[in-house]
N, C-alpha and C positions, 0 to 999 in steps of 0.2 A: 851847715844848718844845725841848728841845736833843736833835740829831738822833744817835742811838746808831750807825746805821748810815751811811755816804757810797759810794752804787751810781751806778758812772760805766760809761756806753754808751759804748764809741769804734763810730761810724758813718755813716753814708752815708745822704740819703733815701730814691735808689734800692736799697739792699740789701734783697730781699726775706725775706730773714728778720729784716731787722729788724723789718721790716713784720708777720713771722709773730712776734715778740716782744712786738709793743702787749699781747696780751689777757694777758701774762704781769706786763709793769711797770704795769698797773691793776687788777689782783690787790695786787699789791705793794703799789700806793697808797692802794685801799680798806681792806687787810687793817693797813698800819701806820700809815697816817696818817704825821704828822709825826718818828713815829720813824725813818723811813730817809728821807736828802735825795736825789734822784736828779736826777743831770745829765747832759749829751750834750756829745762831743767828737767832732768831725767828721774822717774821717780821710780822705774821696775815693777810693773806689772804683778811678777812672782819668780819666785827663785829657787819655786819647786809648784809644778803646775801639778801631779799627783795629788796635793792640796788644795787647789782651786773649789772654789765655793761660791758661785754664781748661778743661784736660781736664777733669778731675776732674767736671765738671758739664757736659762737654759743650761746650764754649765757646771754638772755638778755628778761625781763619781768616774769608775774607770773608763767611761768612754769619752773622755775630756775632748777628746782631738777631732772626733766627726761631731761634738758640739758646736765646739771653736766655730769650725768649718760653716758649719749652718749659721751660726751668729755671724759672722764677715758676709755670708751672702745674703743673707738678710738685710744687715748694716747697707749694705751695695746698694738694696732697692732702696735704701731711703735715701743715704748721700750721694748717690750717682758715680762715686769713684768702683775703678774697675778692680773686680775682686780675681784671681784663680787660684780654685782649692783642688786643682786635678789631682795635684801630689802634695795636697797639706797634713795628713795624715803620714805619710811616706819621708818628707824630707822637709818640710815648712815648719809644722809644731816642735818646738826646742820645751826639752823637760824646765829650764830657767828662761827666763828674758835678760836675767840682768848681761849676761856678755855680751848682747847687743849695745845694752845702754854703758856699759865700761868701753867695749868700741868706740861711742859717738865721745866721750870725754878723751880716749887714748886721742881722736881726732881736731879737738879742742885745741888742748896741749898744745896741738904742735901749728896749727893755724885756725881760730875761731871764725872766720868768714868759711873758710873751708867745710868747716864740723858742720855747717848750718846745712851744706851742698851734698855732705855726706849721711848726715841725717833723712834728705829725702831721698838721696840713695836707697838706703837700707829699706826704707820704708816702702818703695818702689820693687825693689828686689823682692824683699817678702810676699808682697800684695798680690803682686800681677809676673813674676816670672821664677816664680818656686824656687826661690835662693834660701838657702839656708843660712841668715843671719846672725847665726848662734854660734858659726864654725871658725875656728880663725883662721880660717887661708878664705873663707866667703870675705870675712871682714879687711883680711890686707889687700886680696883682688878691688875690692870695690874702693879702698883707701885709693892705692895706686892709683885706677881708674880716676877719679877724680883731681886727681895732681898733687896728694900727700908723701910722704917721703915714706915707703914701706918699712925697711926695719926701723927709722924712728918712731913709724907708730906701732909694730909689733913691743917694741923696748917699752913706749909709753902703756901700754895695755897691759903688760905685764908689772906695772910697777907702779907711776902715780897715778894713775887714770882710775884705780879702783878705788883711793881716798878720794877723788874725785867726785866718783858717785856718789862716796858714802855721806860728803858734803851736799852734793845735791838731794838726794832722799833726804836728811837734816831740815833743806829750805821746805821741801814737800809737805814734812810735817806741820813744823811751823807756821805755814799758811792751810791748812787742813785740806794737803790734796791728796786724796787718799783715793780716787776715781780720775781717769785722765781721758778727753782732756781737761786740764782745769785751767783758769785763766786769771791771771792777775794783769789789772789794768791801773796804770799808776800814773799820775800827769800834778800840775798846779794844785787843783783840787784835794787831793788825795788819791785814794786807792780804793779799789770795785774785786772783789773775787765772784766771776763767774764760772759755775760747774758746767758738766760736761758742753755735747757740739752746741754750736751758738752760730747764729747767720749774722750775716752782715751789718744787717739794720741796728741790732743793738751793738755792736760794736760799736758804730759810727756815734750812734745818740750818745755813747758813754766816751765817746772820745771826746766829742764837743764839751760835754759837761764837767770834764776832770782838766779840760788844755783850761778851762775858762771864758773859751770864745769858739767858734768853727772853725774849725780844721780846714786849708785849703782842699779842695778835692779837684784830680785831673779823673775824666769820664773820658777813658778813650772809644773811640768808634771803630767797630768790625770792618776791616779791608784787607783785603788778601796778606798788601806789606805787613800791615799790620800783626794781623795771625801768625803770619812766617817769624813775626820780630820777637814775639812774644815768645816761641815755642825756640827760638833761636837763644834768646838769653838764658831760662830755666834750661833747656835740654831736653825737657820733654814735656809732652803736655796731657791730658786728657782733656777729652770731649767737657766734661763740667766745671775744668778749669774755666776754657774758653769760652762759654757759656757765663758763666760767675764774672767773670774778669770785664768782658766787653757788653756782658747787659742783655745777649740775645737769649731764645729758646736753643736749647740741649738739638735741636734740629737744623736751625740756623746754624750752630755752631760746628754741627759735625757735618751738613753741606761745607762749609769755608774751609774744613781739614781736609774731605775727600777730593777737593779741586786742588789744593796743595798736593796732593798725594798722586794726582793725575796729570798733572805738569811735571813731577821727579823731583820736587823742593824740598817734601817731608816725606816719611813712610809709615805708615799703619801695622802695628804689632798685637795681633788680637794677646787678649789678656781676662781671657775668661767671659767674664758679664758686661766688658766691654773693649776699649782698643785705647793704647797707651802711643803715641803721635812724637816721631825725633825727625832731626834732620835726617835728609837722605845722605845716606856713604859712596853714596854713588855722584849724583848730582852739585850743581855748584850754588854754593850759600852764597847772594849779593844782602850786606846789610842794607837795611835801606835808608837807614838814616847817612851813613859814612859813605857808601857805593862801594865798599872796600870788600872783595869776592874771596871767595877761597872754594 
């Protein structure tokens, strides 16, 4: 299918709303499929946080790191994804961002469907299970884990992965994204730059008006299969995912995870301000589309 829409993220692992942005670009993904192509360009946050300069959020002098802290959970009440800052001061706050975002390029390199899976990796690690993103053995565990080839991407991280970046910050400027997330939306029509988080709805009206005509849209419907299938393809899911994704209330949505979770199909892994949702390691996955178990 030749893709009507091209939706470009300029951002950061650690940016928490990009983070509160996932349940929004997997809406997008379910809802168009192959019609909108959506990529990520890394733009680095800072690459000496001692320098960070964000009144606006509160973010400003030597106590940078239980600011942070307070802005993500803040951030949390508004976008519903799950924050934990138990040990964000101790071992989450990295004095740069950018080796995170040299990470997702070293992960590029070497398979770009991959970089996309390890991108919500990192982002996941950071967020909700106090991983240290910044480290490079955090970065090659999590590569591997995903299905990357470890010393090719240590090799690539060390070498082109950081003209990489420097190429990407490059695009960053050039579309003036200097706060992330930022959004470039590009189809028939032309091109739309949208700053920071953005819901659903204006996505959609801007996709229609740049394809030139309405985008097909699939609305899938909350069923158990369903939920399982959903949290089965990403790997994990949050509560606002599924919630965003299938159209019910954040209530609805975390009934249909807790029934999963009480049959043995998925497991609940508290994650601070809220609970981050995988298959179970125990239990057996039936797809439900193929019947095919494991």
């Amino acid at each position: 299918m030749t893709h009507a829409i091209e939706l470009t993220e300029f951002t950061d692992p650690y940016c928490t709303w990009c983070w509160g942005s996932e349940p929004i670009l997997r809406r997008i993904q379910e809802t168009y499929g192959g019609q909108v192509k959506l990529r990520f360009v890394m733009g680095g946050l800072t690459d000496n946080a001692d320098r960070v300069h964000d009144p606006a959020n509160g973010i400003d002098g030597p106590d940078w790191k239980r600011q942070v802290a307070a802005h993500w959970v803040e951030a949390s009440s508004r976008h519903g994804m799950p924050v934990d800052i138990s040990r964000f001061v101790e071992k989450v706050a990295p004095s740069s961002t950018y080796p995170a975002n040299i990470a997702y390029e070293a992960a590029r390199l070497q398979d770009p469907e991959l970089a996309d899976r390890y991108l919500r990796r990192l982002r996941e690690a950071a967020a909700t299970e106090s991983l240290s993103i910044h480290l490079p053995e955090v970065q090659a565990d999590l590569a591997e884990e995903i299905g990357l080839d470890r010393a090719r991407f240590q090799a690539d991280f060390a070498g082109p992965a950081k003209e990489a970046f420097a190429d990407d910050q490059r695009l960053c400027g050039e579309h003036g994204a200097h706060g992330f997330p930022t959004f470039l939306v590009k189809g028939s029509g032309g091109g739309r730059i949208l700053r920071g988080y953005t819901r659903f709805p204006a996505f959609a009206a801007l996709f229609d008006s740049l394809a030139g005509k309405p985008l097909e849209r699939h609305m899938p419907t909350i069923s158990e299969a369903a939920v399982l299938g959903f949290v089965a393809k990403y790997g994990s899911a949050a509560t606002r995912e599924v919630a965003e994704v299938f159209g019910v209330t954040d209530s609805d949505a975390e009934a249909a995870l807790r029934q999963l979770v009480s049959k043995g199909r998925i497991e609940g892994h508290p994650a601070g301000t809220g609970t981050m949702y995988r298959l179970s390691t125990t239990g057996e996955y039936c797809d439900p589309l193929t019947g095919e178990c494991r």
